[in-house]
C-alpha positions as CSV (number, residue, x, y, z in Angstrom):
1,X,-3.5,-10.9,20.7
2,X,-0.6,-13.7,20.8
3,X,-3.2,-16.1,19.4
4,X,-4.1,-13.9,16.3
5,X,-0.7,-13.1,15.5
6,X,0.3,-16.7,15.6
7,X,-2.9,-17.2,13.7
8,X,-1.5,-15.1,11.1
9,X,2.0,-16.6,11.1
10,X,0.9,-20.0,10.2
11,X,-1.3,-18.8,7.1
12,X,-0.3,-19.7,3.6
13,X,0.0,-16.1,2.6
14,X,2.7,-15.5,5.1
15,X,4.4,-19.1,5.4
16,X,4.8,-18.5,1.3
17,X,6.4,-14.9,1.7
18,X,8.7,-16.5,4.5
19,X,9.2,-19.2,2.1
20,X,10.8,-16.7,-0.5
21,X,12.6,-14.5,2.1
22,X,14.5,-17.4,3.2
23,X,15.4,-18.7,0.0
24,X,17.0,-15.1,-1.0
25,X,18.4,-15.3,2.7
26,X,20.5,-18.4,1.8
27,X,20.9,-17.8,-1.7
28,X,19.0,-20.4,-3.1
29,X,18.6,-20.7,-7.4
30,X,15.0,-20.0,-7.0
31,X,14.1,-17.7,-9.4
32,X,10.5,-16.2,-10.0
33,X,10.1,-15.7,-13.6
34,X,9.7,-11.6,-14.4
35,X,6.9,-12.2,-16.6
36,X,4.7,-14.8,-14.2
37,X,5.6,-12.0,-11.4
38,X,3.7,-9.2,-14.2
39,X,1.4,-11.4,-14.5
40,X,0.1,-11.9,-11.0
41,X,0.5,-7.9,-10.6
42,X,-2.2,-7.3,-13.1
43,X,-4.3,-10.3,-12.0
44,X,-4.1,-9.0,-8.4
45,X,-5.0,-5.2,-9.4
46,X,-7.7,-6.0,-11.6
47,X,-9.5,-8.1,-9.3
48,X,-9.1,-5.3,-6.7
49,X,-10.7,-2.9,-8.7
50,X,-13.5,-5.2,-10.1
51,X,-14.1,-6.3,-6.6
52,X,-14.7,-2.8,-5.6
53,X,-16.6,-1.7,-8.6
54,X,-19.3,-4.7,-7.7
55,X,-19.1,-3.4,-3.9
56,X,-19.7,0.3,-4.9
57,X,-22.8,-0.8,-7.1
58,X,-24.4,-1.7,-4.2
59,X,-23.5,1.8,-2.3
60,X,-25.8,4.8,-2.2
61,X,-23.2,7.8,-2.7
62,X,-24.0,9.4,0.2
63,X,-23.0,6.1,2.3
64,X,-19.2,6.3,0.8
65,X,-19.3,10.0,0.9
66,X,-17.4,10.4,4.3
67,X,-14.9,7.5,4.0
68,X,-13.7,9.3,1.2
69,X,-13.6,12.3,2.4
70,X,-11.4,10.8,5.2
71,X,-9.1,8.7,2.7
72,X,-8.3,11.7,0.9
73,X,-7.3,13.4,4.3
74,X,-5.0,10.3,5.2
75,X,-3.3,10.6,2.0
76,X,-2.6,14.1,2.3
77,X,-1.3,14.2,6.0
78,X,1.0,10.8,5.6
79,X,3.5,12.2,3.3
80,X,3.4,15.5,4.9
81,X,4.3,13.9,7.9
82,X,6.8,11.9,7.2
83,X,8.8,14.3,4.9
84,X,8.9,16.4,8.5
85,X,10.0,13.4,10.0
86,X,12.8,12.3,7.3
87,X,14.5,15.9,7.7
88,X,14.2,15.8,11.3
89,X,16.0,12.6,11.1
90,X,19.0,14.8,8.2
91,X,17.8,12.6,6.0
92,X,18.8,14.7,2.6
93,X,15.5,16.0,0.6
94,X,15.4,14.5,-2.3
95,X,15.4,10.6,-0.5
96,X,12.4,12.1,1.9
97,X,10.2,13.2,-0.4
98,X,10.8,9.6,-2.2
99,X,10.0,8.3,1.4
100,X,7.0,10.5,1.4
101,X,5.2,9.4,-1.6
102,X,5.9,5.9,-0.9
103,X,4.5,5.9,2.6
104,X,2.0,7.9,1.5
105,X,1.1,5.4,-0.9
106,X,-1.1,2.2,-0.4
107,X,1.0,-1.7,-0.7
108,X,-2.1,-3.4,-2.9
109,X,-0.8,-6.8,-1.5
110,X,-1.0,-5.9,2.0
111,X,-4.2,-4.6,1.8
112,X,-5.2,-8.2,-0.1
113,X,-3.9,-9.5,2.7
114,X,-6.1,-8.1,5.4
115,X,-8.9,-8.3,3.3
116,X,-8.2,-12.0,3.4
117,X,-7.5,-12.0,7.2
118,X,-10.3,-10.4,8.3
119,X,-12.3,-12.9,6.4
120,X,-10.6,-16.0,8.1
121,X,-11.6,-14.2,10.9
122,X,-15.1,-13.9,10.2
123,X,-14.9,-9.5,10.7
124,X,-17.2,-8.4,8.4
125,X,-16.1,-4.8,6.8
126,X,-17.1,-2.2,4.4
127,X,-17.2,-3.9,1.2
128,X,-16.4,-0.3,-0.3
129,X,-13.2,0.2,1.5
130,X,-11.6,-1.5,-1.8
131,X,-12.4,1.7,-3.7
132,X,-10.5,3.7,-1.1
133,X,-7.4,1.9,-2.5
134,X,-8.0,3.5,-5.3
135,X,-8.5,6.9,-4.0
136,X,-5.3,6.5,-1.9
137,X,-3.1,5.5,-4.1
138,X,-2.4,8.8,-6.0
139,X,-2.5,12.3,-3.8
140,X,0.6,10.8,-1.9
141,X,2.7,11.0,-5.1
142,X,1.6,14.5,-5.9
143,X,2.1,16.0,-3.0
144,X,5.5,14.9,-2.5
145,X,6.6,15.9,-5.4
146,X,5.0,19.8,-4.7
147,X,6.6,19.8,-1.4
148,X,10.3,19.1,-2.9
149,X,9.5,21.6,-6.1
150,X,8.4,24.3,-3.4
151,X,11.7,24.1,-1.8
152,X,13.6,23.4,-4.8
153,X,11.7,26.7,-6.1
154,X,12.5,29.0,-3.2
155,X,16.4,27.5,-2.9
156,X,16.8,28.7,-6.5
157,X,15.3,31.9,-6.8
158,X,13.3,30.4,-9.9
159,X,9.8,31.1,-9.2
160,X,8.9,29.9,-13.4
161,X,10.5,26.5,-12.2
162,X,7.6,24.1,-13.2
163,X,6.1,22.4,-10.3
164,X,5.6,18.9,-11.7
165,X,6.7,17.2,-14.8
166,X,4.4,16.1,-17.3
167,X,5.4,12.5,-17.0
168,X,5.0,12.4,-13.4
169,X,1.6,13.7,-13.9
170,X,1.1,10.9,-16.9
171,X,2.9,8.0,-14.3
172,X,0.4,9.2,-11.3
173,X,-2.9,9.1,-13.0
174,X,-2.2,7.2,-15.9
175,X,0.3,4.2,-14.6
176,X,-0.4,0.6,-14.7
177,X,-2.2,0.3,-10.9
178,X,-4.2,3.1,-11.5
179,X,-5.4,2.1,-14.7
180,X,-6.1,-1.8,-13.8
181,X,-7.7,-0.3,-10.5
182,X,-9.7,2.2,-11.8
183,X,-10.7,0.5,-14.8
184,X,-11.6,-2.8,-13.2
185,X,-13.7,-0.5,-10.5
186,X,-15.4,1.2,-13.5
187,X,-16.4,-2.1,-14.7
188,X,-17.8,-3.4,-11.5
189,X,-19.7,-0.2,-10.7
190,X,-21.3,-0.4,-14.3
191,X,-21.9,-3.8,-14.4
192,X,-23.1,-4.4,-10.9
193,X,-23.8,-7.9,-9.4
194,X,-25.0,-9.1,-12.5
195,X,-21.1,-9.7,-13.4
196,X,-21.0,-11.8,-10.2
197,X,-21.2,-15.0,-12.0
198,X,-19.0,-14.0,-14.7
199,X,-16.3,-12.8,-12.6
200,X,-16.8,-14.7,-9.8
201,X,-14.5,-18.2,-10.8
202,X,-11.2,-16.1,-11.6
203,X,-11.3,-13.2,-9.8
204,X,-13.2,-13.7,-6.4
205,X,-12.4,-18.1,-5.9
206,X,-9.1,-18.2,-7.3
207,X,-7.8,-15.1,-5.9
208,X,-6.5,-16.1,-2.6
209,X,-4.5,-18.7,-4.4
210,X,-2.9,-16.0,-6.5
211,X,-1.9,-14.2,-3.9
212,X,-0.4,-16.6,-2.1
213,X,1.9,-17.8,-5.1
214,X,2.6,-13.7,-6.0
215,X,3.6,-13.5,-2.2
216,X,6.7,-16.2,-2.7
217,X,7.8,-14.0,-5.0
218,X,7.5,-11.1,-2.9
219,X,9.6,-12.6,-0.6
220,X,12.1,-13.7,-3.0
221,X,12.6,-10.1,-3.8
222,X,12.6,-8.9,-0.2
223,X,15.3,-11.0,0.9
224,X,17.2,-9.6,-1.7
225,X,16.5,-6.0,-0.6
226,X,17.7,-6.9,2.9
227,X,21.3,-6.3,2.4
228,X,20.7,-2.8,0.6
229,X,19.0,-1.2,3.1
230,X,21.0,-2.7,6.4
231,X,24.4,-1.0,5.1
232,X,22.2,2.4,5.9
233,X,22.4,2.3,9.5
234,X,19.6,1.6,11.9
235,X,17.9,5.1,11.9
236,X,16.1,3.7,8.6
237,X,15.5,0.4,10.1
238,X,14.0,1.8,12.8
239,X,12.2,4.4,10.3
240,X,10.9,1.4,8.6
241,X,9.1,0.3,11.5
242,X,8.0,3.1,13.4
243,X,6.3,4.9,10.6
244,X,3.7,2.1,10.0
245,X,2.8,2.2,13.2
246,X,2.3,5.7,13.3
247,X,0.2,6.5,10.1
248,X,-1.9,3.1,10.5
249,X,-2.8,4.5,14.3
250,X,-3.3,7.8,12.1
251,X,-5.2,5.5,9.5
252,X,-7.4,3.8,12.9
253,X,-8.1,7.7,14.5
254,X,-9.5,8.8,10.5
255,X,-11.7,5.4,9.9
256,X,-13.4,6.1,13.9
257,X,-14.1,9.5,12.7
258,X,-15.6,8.5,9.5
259,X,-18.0,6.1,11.6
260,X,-16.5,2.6,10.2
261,X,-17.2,-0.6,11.5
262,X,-14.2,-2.5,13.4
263,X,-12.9,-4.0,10.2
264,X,-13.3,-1.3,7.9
265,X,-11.2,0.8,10.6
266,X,-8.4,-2.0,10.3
267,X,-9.0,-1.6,6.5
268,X,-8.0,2.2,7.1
269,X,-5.3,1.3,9.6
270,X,-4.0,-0.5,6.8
271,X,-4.2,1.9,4.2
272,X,-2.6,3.9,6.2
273,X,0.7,1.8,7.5
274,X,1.6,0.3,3.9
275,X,3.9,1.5,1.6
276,X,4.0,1.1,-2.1
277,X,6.5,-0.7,-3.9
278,X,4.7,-0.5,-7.6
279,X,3.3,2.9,-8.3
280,X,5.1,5.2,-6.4
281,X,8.6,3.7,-7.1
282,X,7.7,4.2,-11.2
283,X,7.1,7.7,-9.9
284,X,9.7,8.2,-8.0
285,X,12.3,7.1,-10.4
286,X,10.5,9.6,-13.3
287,X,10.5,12.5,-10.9
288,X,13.2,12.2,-8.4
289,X,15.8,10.1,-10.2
290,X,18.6,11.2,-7.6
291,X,16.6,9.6,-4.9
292,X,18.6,6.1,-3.8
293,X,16.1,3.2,-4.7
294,X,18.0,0.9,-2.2
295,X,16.7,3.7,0.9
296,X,13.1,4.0,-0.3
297,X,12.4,0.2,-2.2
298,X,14.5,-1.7,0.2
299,X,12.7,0.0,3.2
300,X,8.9,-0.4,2.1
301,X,9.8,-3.9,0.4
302,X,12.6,-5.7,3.0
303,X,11.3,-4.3,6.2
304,X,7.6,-2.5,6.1
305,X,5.7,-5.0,4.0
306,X,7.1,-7.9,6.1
307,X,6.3,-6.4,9.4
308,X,2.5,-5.3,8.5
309,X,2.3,-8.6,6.9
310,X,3.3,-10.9,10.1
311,X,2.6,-8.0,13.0
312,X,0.8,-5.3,11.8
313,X,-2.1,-6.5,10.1
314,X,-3.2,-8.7,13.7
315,X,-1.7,-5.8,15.9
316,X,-4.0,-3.3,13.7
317,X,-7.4,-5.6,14.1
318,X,-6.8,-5.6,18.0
319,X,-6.2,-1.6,18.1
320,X,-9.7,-1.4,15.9
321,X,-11.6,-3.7,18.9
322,X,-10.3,-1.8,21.7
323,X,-11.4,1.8,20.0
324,X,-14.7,0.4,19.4
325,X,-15.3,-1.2,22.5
């Protein structure tokens, strides 16, 4: 286990992340440009979804038909649970049902980054499980957002209240990752393999380049998100932490049930213990604009990213091994 996770720690992915954290840390003039750091987002969700797309095409339906199944259960019980657990802990209930939907959202960079450790690794996985990104990365959002309008409903006495803006709606199944995503999945299932050579020098070679150069900036912005969440308190430190952990073992538990193989249960893990610092924060920010960005950004960004990155991901593999034997 020590050897994996110091395996992990000496990977360019994570060496550049630590890079960027400590130059924020010691307030460095490194700057990474707005519009190279747009870029890289749309180069990394695109090649997610095309990926997957080419997977899928290889895919009966019926062979996907149960991870998908289990997918949308994980993304239904992850914000549940951790709205519960955000009150228990008084945390007011507009900031816990911006928890929830980003917790119950997916991190597309962390998952790259397993993808790419399992790989280094030589753990071979369900080439579908990039399509469950997909899948994941909505119902979170959705059913946070219900959950606070419920209450807010029954507080008021105003049963016409609606339920869900219209925007939220648009910003859910409309927004930027789900587009790219879903799009470049759509291509990949129509296309098939036959787009392999095509594709295959931008979006498949270069790719773990990419995200090794998107990750400095990641931790440029992390560092800088430190600060915020610290002058919280520990509870949310601790929050930030302890919830991965939980919903990836949740994550682990769902991907044995749906029969996965060791890696495509780490995959699921993984799904499970990230938390989304693109979609759901656009969301979040339409829907819940009282809900302090510092608590739920600085949290998923400055504390959970980091940890699954350096910690989880490994700790995650090992927990997959053991339940399979």
């Amino acid at each position: 286990m020590q050897d994996i996770i110091l395996q992990n720690l000496v990977s360019p992915a994570v060496l550049f992340f630590v890079l960027g954290l400590l130059a924020a840390l010691v307030k460095s003039d490194l700057k990474f440009p707005k519009a190279l750091s747009e870029s890289l987002s749309i180069y990394l969700l695109a090649a997610i979804g095309l990926k997957g797309g080419i997977e899928m095409s290889k895919h009966s339906f019926a062979t996907i038909a149960w991870p998908t199944v289990g997918t949308i259960v994980l993304g239904c019980l992850v914000p549940i649970l951790t709205f519960l657990l955000c009150r228990w802990l008084v945390i007011d209930r507009k900031n816990s049902a911006a928890l929830a939907a980003t917790y119950g959202s997916v991190s597309i960079v962390t998952f790259g980054a397993a993808v790419q450790f399992l790989q280094s690794e030589g753990i071979p996985f369900e080439s579908y499980m990039t399509a469950m990104v997909v899948i994941l990365e909505t119902p979170a959002i959705l059913i946070s957002l219900i959950i606070l309008r419920t209450l807010e409903s029954r507080e008021e006495n105003e049963r016409r209240q609606r339920m869900i803006d219209p925007e939220v709606l648009k910003e859910s199944f409309f927004g930027k990752s789900i587009i790219l995503m879903v799009g470049g999945m759509l291509v990949g299932l129509i296309a098939g393999t036959s787009a392999v050579p095509v594709v295959k020098p931008l979006f498949i070679d270069l790719y773990p380049s990419v995200l090794v150069i998107f990750l400095l900036g990641m931790g440029l912005v992390a560092g800088e998100r430190l600060k915020e969440i610290g002058a919280y308190g520990v509870k949310l430190i601790l929050l930030a932490v302890v919830m991965p952990l939980l919903w990836g073992t949740l994550g682990l538990v769902i991907g044995y049930w749906c029969g996965l193989s060791t890696g495509g249960m780490m995959i699921m893990g993984v799904l499970g213990a990230s938390a989304s610092y693109i979609a759901a924060p656009a969301a979040i920010k339409t829907s819940i604009p009282d809900a302090n960005p510092s608590i739920y950004i600085g949290m998923s960004l400055g504390i959970t990213f980091p940890f699954n990155l350096i910690f989880g991901i490994p700790l995650y593999l090992e927990i997959s091994k053991y339940i399979h034997g």
